[in-house]
C-alpha positions as CSV (number, residue, x, y, z in Angstrom):
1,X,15.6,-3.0,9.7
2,X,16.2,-4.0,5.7
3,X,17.0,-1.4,3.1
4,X,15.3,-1.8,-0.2
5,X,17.3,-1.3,-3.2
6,X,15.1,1.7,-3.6
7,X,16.4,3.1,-0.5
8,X,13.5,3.0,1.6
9,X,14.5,1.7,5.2
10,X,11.8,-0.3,7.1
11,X,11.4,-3.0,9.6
12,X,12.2,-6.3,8.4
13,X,8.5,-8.3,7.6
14,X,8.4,-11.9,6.1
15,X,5.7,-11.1,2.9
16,X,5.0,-11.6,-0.6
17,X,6.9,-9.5,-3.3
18,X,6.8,-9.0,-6.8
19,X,7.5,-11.8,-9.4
20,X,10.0,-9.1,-11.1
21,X,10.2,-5.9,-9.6
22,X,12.8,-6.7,-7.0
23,X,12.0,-4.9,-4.0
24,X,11.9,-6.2,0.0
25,X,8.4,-7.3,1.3
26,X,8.5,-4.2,3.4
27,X,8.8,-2.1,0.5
28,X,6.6,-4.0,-1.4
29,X,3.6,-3.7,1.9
30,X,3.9,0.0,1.8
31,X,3.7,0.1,-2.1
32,X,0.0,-2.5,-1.3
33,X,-0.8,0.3,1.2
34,X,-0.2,3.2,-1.4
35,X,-2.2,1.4,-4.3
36,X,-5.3,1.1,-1.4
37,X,-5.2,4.9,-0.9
38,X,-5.2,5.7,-4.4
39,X,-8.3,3.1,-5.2
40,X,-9.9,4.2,-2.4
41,X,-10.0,8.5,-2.7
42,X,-10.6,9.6,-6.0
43,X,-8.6,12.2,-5.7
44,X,-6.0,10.6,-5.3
45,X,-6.6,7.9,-8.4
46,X,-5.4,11.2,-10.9
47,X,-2.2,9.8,-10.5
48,X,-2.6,6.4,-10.3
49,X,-0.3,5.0,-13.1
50,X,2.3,7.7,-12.5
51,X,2.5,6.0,-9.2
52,X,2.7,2.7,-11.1
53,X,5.5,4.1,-13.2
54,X,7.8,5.3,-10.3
55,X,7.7,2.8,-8.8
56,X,8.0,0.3,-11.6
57,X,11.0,1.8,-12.7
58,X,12.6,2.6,-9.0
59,X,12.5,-1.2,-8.9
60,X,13.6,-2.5,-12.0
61,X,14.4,-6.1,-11.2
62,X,17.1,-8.2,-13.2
63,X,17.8,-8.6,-17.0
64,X,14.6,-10.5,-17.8
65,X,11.7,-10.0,-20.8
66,X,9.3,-9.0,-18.3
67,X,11.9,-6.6,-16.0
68,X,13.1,-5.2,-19.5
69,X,9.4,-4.2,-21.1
70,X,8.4,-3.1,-18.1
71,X,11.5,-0.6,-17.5
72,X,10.6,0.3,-21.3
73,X,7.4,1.0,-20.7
74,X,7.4,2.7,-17.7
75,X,10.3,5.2,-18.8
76,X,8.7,5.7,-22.3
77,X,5.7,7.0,-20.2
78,X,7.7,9.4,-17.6
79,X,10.0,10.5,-20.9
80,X,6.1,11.6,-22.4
81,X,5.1,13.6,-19.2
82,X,8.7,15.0,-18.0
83,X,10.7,15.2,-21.4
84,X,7.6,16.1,-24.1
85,X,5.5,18.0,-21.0
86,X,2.4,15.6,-22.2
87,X,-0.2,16.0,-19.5
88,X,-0.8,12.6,-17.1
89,X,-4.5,11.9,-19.3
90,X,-2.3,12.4,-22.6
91,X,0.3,10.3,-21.5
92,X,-2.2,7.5,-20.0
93,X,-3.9,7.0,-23.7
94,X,-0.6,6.5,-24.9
95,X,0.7,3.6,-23.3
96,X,-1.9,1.6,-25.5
97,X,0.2,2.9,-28.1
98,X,3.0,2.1,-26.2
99,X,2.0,-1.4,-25.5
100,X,0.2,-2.3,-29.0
101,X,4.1,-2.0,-30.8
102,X,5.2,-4.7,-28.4
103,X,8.5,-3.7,-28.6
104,X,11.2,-5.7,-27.5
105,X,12.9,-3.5,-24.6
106,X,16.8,-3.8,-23.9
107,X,17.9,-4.1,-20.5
108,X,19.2,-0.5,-19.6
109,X,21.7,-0.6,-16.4
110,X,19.7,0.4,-13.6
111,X,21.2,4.1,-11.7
112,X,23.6,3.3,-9.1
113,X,22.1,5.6,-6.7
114,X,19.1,5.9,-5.2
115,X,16.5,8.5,-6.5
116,X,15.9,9.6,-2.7
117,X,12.1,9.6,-2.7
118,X,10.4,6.5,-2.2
119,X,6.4,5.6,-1.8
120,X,6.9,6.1,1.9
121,X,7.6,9.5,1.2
122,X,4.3,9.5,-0.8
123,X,2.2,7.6,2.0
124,X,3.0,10.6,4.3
125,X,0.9,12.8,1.9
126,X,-1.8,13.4,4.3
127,X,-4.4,15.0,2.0
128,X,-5.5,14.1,-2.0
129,X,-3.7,17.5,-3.2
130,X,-0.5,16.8,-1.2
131,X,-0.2,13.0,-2.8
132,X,-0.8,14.2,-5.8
133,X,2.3,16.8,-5.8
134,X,4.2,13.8,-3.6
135,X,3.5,11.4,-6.5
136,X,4.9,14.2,-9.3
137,X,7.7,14.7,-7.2
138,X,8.4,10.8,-6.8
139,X,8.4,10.5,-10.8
140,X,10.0,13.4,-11.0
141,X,12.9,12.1,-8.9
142,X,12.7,8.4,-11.0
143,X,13.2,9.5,-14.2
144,X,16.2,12.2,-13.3
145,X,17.8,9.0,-11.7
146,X,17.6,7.1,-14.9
147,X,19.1,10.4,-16.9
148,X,21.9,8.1,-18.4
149,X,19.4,6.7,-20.6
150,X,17.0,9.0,-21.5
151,X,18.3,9.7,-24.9
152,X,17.9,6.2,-25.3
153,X,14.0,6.8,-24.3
154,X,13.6,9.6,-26.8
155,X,14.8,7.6,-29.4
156,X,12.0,4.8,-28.2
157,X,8.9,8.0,-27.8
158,X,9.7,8.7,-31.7
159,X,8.8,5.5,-32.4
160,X,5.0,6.2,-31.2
161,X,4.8,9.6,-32.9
């Protein structure tokens, strides 16, 4: 067994994972299996890229360019849905905005604990309804365990209007 920074415990595999997003390839194999599902069932692609953020920023990697912009991204997006109550369609048109500044992102210290959902969790949604409220509540969970810097993010969403 390996635990994943993100706390998810699984059985050791030898795999591929992310370039930046540090995560174990166990981790990384169920994240593969999640982004399948939500191709593969339209109603479960409504919450595509919030899947995409929580787990983005549940794995934030180290202090480099690409680990930092995609934290800042990734928060700016969960601080529009969670913080400003945007709706997920809302807050999907925005990241062009989002990504069009090209902001330079500083490295925010990670949370020392673990948000204590992970995309295993989600992957024992059985239906489309139920991932969808798994999802929310995995974003949910993300951004509260980042809540030392989300004045930080506010200060980034009123750069974007």
């Amino acid at each position: 067994m390996e635990r994943c920074g993100c706390g998810l415990e699984a059985e050791k595999i030898d795999g591929p994972t992310h370039a930046y997003m540090l995560s174990t390839a166990s981790c990384w194999e169920a994240y593969g299996r999640l982004l399948a599902r939500e191709y593969e069932d339209q109603g479960r692609w409504r919450v595509h890229r919030l899947s995409v953020d929580a787990y983005a920023v549940q794995h934030p990697g180290v202090d480099v360019a690409q680990a930092r912009n995609s934290v800042g991204i990734h928060l700016s997006r969960l601080g529009l849905i969670f913080e400003r109550g945007w709706s997920l369609e809302k807050a999907n048109d925005a990241m062009l905005a989002i990504t069009a500044k090209k902001f330079s992102y500083p490295w925010l210290m990670p949370p020392s604990g673990v948000a204590g959902v992970t995309v295993e969790d989600v992957l024992a949604a059985e239906t489309a309804e139920a991932h969808m409220r798994a999802v929310e509540g995995w974003a949910q969970a993300v951004w509260q365990s980042w809540a030392q810097h989300h004045a930080t993010v506010s200060e980034w969403l009123k750069q974007i209007g």
